[in-house]
Each structure stands twice: as structure tokens, then as C-alpha cells.
PDB file as gemmi writes it, atoms N, CA and C in Angstrom:
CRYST1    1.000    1.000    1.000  90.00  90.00  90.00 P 1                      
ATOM      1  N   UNK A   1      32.598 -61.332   1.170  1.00  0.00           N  
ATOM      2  CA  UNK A   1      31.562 -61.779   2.082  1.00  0.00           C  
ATOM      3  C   UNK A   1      30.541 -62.594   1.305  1.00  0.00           C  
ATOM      4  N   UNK A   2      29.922 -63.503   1.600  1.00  0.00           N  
ATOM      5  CA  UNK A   2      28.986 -64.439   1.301  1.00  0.00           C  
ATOM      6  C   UNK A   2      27.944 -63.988   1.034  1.00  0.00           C  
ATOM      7  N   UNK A   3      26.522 -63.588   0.034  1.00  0.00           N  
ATOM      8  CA  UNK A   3      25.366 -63.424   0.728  1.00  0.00           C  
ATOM      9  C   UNK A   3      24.823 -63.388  -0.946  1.00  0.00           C  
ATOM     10  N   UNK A   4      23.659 -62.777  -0.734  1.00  0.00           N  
ATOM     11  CA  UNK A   4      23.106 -62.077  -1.823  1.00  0.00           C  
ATOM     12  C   UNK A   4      23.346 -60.970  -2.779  1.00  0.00           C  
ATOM     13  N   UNK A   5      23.435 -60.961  -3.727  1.00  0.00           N  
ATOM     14  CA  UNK A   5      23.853 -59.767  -4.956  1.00  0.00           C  
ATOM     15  C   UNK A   5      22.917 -58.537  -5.906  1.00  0.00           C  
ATOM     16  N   UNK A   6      22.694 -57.807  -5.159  1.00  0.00           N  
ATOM     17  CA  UNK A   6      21.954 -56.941  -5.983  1.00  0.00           C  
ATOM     18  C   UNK A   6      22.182 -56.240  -6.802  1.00  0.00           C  
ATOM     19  N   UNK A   7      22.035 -55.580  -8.148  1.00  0.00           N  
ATOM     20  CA  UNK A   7      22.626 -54.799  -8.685  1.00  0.00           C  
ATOM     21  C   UNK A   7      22.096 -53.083  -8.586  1.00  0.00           C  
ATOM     22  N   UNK A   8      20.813 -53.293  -7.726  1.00  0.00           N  
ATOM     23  CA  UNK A   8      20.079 -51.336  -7.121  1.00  0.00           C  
ATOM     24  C   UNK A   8      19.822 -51.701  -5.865  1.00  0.00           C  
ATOM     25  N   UNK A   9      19.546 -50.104  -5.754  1.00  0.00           N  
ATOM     26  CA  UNK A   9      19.545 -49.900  -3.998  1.00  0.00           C  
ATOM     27  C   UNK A   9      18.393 -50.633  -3.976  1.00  0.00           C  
ATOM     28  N   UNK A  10      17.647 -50.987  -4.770  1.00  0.00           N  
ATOM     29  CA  UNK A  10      15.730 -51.237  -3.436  1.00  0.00           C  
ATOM     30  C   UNK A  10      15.095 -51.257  -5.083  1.00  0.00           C  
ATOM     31  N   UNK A  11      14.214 -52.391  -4.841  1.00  0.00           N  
ATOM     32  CA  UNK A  11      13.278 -53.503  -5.661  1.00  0.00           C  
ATOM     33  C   UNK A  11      12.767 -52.414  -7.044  1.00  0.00           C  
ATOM     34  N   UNK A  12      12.884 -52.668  -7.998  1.00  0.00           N  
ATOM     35  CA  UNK A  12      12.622 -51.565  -9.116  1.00  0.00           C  
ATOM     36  C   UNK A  12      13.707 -50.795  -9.683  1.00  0.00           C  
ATOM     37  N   UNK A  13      14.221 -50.106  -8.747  1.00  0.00           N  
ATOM     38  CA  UNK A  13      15.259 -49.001  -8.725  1.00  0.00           C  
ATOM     39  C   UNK A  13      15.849 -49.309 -10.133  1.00  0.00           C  
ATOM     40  N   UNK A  14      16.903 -48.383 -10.892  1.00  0.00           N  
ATOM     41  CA  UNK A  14      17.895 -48.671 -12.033  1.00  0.00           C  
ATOM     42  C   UNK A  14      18.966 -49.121 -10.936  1.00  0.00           C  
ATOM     43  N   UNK A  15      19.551 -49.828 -11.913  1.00  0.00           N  
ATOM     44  CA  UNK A  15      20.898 -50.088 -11.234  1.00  0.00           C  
ATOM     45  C   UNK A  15      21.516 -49.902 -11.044  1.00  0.00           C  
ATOM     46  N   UNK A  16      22.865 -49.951 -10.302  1.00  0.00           N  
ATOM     47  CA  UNK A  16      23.738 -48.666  -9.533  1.00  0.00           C  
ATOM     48  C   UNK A  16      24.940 -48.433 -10.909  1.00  0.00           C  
ATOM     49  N   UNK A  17      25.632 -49.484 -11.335  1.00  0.00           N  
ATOM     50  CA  UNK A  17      26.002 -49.694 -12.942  1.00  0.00           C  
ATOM     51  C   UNK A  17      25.597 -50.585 -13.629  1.00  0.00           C  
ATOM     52  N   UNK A  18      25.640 -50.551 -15.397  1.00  0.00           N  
ATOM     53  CA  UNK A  18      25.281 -51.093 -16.547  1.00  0.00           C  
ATOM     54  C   UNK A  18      26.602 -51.597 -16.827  1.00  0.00           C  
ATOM     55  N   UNK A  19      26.854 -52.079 -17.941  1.00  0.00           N  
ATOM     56  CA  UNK A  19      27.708 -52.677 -18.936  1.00  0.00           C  
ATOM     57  C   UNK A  19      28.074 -51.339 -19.713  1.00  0.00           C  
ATOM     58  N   UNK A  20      29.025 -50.714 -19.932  1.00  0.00           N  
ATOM     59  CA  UNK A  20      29.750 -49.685 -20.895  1.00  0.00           C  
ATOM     60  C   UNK A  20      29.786 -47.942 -19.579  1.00  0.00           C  
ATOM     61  N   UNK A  21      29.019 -48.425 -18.794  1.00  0.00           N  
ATOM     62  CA  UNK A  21      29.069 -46.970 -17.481  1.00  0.00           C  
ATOM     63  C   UNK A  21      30.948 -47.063 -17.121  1.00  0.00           C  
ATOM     64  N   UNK A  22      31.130 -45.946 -16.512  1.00  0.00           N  
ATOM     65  CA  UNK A  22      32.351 -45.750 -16.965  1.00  0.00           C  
ATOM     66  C   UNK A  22      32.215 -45.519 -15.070  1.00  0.00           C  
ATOM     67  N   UNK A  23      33.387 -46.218 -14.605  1.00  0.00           N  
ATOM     68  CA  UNK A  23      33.295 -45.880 -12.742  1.00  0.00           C  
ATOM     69  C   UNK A  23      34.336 -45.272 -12.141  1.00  0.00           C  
ATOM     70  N   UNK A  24      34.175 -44.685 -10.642  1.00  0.00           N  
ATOM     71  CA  UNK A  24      35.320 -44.110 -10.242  1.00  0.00           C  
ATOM     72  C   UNK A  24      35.998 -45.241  -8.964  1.00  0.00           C  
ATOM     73  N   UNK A  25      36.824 -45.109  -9.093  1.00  0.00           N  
ATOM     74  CA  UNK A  25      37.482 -46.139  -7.229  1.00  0.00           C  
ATOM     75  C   UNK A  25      36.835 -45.396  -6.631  1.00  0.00           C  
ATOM     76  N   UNK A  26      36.124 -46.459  -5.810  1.00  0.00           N  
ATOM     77  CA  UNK A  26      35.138 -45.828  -4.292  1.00  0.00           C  
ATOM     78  C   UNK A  26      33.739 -45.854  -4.544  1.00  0.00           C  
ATOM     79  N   UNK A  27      33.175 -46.105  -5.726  1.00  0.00           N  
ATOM     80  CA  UNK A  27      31.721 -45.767  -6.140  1.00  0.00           C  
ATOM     81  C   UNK A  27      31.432 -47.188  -6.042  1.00  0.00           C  
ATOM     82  N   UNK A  28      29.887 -46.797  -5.656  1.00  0.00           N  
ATOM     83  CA  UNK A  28      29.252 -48.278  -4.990  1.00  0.00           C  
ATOM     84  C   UNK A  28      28.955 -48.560  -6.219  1.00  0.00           C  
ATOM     85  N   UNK A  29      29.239 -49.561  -6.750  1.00  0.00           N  
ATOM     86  CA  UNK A  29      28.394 -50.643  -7.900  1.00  0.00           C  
ATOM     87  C   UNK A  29      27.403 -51.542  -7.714  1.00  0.00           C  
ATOM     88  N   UNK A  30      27.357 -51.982  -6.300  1.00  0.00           N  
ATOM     89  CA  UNK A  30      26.346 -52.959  -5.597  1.00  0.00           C  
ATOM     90  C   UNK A  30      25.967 -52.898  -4.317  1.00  0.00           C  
ATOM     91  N   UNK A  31      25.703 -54.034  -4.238  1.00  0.00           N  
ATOM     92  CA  UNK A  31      25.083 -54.559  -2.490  1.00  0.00           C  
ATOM     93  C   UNK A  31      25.076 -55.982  -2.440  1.00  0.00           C  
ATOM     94  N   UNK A  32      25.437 -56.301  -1.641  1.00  0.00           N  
ATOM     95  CA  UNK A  32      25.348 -57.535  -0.691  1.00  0.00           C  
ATOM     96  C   UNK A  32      24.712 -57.788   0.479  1.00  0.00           C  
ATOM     97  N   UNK A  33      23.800 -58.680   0.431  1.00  0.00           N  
ATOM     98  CA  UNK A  33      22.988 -59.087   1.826  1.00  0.00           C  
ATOM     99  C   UNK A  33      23.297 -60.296   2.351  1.00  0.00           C  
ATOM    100  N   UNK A  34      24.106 -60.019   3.408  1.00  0.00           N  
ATOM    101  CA  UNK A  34      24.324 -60.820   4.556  1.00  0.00           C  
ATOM    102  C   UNK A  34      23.912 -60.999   6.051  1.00  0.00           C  
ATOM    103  N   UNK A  35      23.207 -61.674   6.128  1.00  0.00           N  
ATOM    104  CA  UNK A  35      22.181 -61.932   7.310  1.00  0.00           C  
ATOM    105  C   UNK A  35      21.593 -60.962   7.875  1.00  0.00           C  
ATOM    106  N   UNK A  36      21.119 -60.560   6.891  1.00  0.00           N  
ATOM    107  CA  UNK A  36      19.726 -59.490   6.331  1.00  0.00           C  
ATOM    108  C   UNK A  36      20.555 -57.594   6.953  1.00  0.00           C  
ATOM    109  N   UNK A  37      22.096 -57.568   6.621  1.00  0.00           N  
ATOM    110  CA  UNK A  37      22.640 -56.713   6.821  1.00  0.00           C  
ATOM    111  C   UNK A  37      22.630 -56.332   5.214  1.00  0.00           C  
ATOM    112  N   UNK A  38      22.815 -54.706   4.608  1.00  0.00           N  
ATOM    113  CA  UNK A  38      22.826 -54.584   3.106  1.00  0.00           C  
ATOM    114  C   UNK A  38      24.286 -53.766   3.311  1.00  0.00           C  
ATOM    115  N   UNK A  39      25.313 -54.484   2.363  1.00  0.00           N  
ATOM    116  CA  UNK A  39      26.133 -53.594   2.442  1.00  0.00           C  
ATOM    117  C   UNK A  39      27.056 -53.291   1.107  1.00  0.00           C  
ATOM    118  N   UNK A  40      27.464 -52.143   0.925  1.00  0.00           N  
ATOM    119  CA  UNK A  40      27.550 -51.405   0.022  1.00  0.00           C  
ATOM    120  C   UNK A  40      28.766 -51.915  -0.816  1.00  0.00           C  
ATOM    121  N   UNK A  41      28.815 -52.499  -1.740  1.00  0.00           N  
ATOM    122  CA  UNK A  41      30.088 -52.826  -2.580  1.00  0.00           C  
ATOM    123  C   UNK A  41      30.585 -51.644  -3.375  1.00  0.00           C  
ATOM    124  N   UNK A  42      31.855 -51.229  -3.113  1.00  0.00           N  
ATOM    125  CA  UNK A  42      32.773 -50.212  -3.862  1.00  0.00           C  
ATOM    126  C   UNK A  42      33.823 -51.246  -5.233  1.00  0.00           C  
ATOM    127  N   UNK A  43      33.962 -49.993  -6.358  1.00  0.00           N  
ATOM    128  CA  UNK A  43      35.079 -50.218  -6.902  1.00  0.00           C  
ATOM    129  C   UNK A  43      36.130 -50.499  -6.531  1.00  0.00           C  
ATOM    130  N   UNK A  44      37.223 -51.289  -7.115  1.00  0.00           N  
ATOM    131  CA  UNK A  44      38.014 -51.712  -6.195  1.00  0.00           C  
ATOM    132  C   UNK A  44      39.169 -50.339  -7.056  1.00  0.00           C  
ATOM    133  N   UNK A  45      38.715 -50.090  -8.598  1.00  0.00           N  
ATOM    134  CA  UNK A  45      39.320 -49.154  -9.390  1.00  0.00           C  
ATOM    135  C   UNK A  45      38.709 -48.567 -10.384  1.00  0.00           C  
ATOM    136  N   UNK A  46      39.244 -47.850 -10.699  1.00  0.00           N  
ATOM    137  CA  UNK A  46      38.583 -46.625 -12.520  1.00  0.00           C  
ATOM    138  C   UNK A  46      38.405 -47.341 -13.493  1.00  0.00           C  
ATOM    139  N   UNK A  47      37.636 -47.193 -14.213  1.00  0.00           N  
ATOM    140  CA  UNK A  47      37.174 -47.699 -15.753  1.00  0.00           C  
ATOM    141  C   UNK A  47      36.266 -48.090 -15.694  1.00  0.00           C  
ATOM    142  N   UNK A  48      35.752 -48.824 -16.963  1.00  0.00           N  
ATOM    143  CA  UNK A  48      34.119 -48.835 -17.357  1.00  0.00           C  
ATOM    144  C   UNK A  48      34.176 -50.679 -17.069  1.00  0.00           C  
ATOM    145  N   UNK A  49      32.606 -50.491 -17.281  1.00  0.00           N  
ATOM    146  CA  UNK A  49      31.855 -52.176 -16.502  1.00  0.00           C  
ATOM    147  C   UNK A  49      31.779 -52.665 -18.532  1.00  0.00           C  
ATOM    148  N   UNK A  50      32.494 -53.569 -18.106  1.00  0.00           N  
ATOM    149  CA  UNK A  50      32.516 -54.707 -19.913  1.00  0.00           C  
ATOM    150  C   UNK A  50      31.876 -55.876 -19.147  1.00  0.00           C  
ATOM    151  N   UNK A  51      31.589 -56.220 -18.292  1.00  0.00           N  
ATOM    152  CA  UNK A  51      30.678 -57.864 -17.746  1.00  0.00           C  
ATOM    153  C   UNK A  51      29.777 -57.325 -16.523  1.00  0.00           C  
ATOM    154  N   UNK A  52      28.545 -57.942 -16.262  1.00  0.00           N  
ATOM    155  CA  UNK A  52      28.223 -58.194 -14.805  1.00  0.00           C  
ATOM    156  C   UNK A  52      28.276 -59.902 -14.851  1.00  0.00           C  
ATOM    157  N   UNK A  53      28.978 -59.906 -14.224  1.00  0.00           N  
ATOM    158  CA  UNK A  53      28.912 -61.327 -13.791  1.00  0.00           C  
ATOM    159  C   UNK A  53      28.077 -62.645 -13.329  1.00  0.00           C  
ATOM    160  N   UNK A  54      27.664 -61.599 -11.853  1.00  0.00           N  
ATOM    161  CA  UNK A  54      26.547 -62.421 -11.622  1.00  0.00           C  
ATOM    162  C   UNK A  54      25.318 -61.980 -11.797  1.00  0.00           C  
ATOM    163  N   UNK A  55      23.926 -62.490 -11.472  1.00  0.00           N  
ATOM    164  CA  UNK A  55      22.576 -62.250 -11.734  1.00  0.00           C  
ATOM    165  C   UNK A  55      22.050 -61.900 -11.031  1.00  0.00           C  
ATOM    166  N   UNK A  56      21.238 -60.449 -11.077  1.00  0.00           N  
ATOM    167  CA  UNK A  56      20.235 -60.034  -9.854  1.00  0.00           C  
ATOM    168  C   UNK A  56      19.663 -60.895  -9.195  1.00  0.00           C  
ATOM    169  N   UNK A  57      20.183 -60.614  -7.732  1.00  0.00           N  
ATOM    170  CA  UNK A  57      19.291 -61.781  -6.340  1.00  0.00           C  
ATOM    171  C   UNK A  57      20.148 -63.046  -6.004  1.00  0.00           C  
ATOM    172  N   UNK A  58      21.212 -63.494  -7.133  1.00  0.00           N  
ATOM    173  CA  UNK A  58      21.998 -64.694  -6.715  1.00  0.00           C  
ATOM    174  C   UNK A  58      22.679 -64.729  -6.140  1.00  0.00           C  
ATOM    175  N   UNK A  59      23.033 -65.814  -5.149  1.00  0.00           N  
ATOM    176  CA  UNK A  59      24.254 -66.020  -3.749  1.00  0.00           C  
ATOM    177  C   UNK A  59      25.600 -65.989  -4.310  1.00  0.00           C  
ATOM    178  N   UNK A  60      26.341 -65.010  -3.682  1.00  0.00           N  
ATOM    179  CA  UNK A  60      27.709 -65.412  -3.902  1.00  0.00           C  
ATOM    180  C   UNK A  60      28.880 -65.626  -2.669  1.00  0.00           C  
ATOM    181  N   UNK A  61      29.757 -65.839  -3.039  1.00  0.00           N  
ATOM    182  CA  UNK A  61      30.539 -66.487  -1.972  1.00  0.00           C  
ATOM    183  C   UNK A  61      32.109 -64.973  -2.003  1.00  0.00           C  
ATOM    184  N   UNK A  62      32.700 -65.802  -1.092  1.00  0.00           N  
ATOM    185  CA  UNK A  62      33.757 -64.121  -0.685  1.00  0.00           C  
ATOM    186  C   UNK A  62      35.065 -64.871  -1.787  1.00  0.00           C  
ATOM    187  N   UNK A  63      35.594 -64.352  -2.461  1.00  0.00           N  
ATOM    188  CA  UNK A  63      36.486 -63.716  -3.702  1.00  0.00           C  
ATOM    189  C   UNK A  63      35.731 -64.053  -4.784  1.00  0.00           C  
ATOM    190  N   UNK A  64      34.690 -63.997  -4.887  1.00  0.00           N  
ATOM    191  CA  UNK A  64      34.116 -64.563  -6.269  1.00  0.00           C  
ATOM    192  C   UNK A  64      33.788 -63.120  -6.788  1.00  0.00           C  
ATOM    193  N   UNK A  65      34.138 -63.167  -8.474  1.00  0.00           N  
ATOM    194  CA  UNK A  65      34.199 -62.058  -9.014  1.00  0.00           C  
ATOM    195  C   UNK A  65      32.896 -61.324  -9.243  1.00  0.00           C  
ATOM    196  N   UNK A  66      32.782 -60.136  -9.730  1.00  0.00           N  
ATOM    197  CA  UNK A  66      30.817 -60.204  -9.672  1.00  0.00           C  
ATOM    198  C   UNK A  66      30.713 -58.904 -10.905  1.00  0.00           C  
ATOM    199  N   UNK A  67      32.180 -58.517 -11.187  1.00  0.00           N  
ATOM    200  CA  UNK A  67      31.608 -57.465 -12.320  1.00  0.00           C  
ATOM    201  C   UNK A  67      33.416 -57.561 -12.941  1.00  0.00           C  
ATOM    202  N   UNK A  68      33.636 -57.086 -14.710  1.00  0.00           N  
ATOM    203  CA  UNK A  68      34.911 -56.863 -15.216  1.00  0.00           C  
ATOM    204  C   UNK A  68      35.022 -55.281 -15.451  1.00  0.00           C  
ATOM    205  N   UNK A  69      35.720 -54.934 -15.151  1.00  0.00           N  
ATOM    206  CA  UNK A  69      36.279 -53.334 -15.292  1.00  0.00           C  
ATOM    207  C   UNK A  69      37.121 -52.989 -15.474  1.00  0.00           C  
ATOM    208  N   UNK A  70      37.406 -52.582 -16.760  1.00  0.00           N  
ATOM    209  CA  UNK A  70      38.690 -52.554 -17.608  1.00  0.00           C  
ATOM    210  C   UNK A  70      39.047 -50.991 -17.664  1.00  0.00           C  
ATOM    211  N   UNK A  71      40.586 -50.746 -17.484  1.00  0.00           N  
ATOM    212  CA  UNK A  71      40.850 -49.160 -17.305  1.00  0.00           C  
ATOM    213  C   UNK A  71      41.070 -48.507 -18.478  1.00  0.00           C  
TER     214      UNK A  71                                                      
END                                                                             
């Protein structure tokens, strides 16, 4: 989906993952805001975050990658 990229729930917050956090399939890593809807980005799989991709607050577009997670 198209929209905005956050990396925490709400302005301040820590972020939902870092770089070396280790994740489960199903755990939200983000959010996306699309026409002012917030919705919850899941793992797509297990292992830890080696990239964030994109930058807190920047637009992204639908298959564009936004984090690397290596098993």
C-alpha cells in the first residue's frame, strides 16, 4: 500500500524494531498511513532486522522494500 512510514506507534514512542532486534512472523514492525488510515505492518518472517530501509515519515509506494531480515 502507498502512504507514509513510521517506524513507532505515536510521535516520540521507541520504535517498534531496531537494526540487530531479532522478530517473530506476525509481529508488527511498522505502520503505514494511508489516507489518514494507520495500519499495522507485520513480518512477513523470523529473524533479526540487518537494514531499515526507509526513513521515519517518508512516502512509500506498494512492493517497495522497507526493512532486511535475515533468518
Amino acid at each position: 500500500m502507498a502512504g507514509n512510514f513510521y517506524r513507532s506507534p505515536a510521535p516520540g514512542a521507541p520504535p517498534f524494531v531496531k537494526v540487530g532486534d531479532k522478530v517473530q512472523k506476525g509481529q508488527v514492525i511498522c505502520i503505514i498511513e494511508a489516507m489518514k488510515l494507520m495500519n499495522d505492518i507485520e513480518a512477513d518472517h523470523s529473524g533479526t532486522v540487518v537494514e531499515v530501509l526507509v526513513d521515519d515519515g517518508k512516502p512509500v509506494s506498494l512492493d517497495m522494500p522497507l526493512f532486511i531480515i535475515e533468518p
